[in-house]
OpenMM code with the backbone's topology and positions (N, CA, C; nanometers):
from openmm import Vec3, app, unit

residues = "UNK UNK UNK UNK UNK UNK UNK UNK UNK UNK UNK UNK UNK UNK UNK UNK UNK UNK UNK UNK UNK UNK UNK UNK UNK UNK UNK UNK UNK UNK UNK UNK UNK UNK UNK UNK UNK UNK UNK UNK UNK UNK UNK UNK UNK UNK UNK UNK UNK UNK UNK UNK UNK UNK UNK UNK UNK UNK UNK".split()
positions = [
    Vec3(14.5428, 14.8357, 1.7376),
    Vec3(14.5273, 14.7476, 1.8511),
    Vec3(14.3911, 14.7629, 1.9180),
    Vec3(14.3446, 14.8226, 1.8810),
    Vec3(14.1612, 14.8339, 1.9244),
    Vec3(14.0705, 14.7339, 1.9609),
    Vec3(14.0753, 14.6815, 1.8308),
    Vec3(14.0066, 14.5561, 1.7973),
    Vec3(14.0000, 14.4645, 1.8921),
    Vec3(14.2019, 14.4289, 1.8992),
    Vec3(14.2644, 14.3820, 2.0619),
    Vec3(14.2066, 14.3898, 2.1706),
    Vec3(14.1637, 14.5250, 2.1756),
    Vec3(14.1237, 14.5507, 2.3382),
    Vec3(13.9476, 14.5316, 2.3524),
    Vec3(13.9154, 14.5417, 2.2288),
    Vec3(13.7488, 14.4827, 2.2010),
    Vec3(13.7459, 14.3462, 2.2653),
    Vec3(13.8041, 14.2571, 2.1940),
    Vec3(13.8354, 14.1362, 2.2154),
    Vec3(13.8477, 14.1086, 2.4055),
    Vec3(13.9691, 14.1692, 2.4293),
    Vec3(13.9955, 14.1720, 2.5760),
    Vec3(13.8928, 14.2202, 2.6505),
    Vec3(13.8416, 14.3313, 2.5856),
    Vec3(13.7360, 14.3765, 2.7206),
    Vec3(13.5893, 14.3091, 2.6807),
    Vec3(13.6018, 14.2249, 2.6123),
    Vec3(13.4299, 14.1605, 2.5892),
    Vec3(13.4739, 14.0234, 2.6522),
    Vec3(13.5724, 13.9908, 2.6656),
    Vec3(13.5837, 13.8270, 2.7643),
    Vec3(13.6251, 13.8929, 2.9310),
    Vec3(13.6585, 13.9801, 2.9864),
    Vec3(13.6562, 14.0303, 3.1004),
    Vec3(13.5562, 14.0474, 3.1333),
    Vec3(13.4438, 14.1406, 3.0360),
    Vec3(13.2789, 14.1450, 3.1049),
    Vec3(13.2340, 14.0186, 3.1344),
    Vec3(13.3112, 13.9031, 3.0495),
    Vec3(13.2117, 13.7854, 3.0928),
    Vec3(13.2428, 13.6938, 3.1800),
    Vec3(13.3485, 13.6966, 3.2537),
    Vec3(13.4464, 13.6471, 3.3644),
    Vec3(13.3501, 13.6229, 3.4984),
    Vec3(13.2675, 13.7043, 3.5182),
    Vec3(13.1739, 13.6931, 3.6831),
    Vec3(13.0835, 13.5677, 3.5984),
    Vec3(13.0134, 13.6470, 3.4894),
    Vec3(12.8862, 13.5258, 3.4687),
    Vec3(12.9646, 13.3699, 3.4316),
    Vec3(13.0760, 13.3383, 3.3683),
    Vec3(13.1369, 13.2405, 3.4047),
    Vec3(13.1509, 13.1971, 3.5058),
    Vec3(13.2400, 13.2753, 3.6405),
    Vec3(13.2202, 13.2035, 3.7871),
    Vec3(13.0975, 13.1581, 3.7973),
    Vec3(12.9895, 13.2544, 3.8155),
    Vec3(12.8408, 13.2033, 3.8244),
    Vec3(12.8017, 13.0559, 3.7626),
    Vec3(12.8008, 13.0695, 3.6472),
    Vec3(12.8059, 12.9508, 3.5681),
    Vec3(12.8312, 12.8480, 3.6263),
    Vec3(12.9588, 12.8022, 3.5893),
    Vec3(13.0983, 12.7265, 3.6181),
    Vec3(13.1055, 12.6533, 3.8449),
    Vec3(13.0650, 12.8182, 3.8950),
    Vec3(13.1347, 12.7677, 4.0280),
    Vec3(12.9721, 12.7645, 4.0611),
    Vec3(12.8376, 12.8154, 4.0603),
    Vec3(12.7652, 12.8437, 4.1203),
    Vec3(12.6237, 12.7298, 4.0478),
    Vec3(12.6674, 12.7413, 3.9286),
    Vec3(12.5706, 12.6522, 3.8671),
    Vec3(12.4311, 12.6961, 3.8423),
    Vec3(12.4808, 12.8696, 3.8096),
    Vec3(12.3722, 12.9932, 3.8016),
    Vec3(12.3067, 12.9761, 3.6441),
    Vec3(12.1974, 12.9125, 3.5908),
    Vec3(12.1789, 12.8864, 3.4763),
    Vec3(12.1368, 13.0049, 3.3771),
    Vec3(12.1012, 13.1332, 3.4259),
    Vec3(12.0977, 13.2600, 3.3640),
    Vec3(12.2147, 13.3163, 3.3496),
    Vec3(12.3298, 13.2827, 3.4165),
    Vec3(12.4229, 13.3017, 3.3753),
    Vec3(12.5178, 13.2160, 3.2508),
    Vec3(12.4956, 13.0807, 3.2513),
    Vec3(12.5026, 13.0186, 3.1649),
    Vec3(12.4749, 13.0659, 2.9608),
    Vec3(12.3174, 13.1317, 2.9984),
    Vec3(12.2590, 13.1957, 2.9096),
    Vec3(12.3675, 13.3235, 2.8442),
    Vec3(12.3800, 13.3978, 2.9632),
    Vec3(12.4498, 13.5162, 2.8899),
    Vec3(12.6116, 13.4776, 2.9042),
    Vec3(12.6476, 13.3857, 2.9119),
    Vec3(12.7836, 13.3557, 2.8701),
    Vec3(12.7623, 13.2904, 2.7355),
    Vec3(12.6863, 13.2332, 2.6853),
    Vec3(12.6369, 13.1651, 2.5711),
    Vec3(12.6114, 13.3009, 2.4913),
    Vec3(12.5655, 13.4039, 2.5000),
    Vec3(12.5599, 13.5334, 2.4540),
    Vec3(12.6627, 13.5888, 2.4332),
    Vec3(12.7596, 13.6009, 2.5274),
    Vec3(12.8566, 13.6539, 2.5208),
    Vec3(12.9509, 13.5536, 2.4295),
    Vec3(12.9725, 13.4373, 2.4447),
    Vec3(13.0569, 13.3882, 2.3148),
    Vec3(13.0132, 13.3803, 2.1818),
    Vec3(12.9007, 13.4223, 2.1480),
    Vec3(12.8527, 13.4086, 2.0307),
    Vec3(12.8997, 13.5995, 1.9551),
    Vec3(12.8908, 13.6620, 2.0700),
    Vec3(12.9430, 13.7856, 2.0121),
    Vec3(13.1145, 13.7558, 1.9470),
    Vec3(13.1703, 13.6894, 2.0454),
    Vec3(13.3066, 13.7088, 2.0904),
    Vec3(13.3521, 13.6348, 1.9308),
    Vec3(13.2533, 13.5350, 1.8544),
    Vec3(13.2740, 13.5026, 1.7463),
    Vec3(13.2372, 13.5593, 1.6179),
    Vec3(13.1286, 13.6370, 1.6328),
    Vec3(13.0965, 13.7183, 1.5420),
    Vec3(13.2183, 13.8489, 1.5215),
    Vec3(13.2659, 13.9151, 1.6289),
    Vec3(13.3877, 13.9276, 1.6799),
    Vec3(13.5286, 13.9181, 1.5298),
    Vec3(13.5475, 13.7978, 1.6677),
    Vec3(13.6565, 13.7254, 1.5624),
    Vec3(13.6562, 13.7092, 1.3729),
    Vec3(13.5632, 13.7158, 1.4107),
    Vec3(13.5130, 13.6721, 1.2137),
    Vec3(13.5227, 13.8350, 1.1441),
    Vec3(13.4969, 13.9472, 1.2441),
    Vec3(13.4953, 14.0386, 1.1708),
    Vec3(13.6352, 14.0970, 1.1520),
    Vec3(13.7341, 14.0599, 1.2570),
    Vec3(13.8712, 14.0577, 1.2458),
    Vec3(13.9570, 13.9980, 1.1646),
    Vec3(13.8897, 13.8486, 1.0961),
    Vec3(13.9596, 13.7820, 1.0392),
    Vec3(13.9427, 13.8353, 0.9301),
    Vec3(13.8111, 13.9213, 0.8592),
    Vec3(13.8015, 13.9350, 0.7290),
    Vec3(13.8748, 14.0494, 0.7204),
    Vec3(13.8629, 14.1462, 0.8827),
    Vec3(13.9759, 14.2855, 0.8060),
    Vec3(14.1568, 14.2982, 0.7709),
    Vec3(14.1604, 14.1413, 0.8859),
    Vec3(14.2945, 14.1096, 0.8266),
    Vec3(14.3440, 14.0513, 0.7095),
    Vec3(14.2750, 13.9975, 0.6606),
    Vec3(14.2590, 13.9203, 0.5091),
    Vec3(14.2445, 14.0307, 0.4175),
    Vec3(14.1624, 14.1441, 0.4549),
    Vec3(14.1693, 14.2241, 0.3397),
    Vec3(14.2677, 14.3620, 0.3753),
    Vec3(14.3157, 14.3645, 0.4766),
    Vec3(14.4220, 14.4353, 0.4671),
    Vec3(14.5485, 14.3824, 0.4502),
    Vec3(14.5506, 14.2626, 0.4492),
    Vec3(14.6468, 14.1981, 0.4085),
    Vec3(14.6456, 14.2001, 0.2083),
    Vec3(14.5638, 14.1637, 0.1975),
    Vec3(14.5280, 14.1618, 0.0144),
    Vec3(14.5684, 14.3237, -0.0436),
    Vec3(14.5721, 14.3873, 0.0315),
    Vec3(14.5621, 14.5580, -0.0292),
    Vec3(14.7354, 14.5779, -0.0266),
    Vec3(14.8192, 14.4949, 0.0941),
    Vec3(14.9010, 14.5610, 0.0848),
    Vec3(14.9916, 14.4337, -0.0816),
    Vec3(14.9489, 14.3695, -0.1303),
    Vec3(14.9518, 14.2663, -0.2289),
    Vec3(14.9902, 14.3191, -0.4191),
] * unit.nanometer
topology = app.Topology()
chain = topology.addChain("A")
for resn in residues:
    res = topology.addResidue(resn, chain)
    for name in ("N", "CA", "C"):
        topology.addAtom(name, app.Element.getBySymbol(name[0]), res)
């Protein structure tokens, strides 16, 4: 469940610069929310391949 909480705690860090964003119309914040989802997909992709291949092993 690690991974899980990777996941969880990399979209919580980005929760203020969203308000900023979103409520304030802070455009450096914009930037590093654009940063921050590009991790959050690189992320995901590295999850999807370890589930795919731990899925294949148990096969």
């Amino acid at each position: 469940m690690s991974r899980f909480s990777e996941v969880k705690d990399l979209i919580l860090s980005l929760e203020g610069d969203f308000e900023k964003f979103y409520d304030k119309g802070n455009q450096a914040a914009g930037t590093r929310v654009r940063g921050g989802m590009q991790q959050l997909k690189t992320l995901a992709q590295e999850i999807r391949s370890e589930v795919q291949s731990l899925k294949n092993e148990k096969n």
